[in-house]
C-alpha positions in Angstrom: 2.1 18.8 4.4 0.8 15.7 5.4 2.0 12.1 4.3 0.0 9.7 2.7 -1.1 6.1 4.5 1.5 4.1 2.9 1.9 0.1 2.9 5.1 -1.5 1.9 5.9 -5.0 1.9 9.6 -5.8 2.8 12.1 -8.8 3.8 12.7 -9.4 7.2 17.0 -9.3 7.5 18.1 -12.5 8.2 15.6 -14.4 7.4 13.0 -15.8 4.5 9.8 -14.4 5.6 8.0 -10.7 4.9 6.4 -7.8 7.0 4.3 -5.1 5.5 5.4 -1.9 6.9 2.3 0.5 7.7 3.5 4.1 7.7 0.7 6.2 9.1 0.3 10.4 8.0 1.2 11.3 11.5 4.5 9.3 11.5 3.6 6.6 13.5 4.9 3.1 12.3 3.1 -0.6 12.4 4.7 -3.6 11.1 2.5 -6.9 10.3 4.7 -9.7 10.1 3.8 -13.3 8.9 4.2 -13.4 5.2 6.3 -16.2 3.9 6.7 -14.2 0.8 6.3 -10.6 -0.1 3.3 -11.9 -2.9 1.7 -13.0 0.3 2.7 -9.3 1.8 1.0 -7.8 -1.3 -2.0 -10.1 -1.1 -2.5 -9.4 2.1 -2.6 -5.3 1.1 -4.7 -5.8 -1.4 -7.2 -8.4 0.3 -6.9 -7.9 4.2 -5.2 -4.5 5.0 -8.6 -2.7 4.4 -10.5 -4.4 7.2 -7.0 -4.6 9.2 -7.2 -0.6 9.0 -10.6 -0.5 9.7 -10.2 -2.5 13.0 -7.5 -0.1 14.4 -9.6 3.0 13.6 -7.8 4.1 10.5 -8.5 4.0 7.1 -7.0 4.6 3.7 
């Protein structure tokens, strides 16, 4: 069964900021880090991960 493209947004330990965690279907990992806060991590799915996705060949 294959996984689903997931996006996550999560703390970076030890500090304030945010990453959004990109888990891919084949079990790759990608991490895009420079959120000051995760509604700036979910802004950034919702407005930017599209074309982001797009850019690296994948897609949702």
């Amino acid at each position: 069964m294959t996984r689903p493209l997931t996006l996550t947004p999560r703390p970076i330990k030890g500090s304030d900021g945010w990453f959004v965690q990109i888990l891919f279907p084949d079990g790759r990992e990608k991490r895009v880090s420079r959120f000051m806060t995760q509604a700036e991590a979910e802004a950034w799915i919702a407005n930017e991960s599209d074309d982001w996705l797009a850019g690296m060949g994948e897609g949702r």
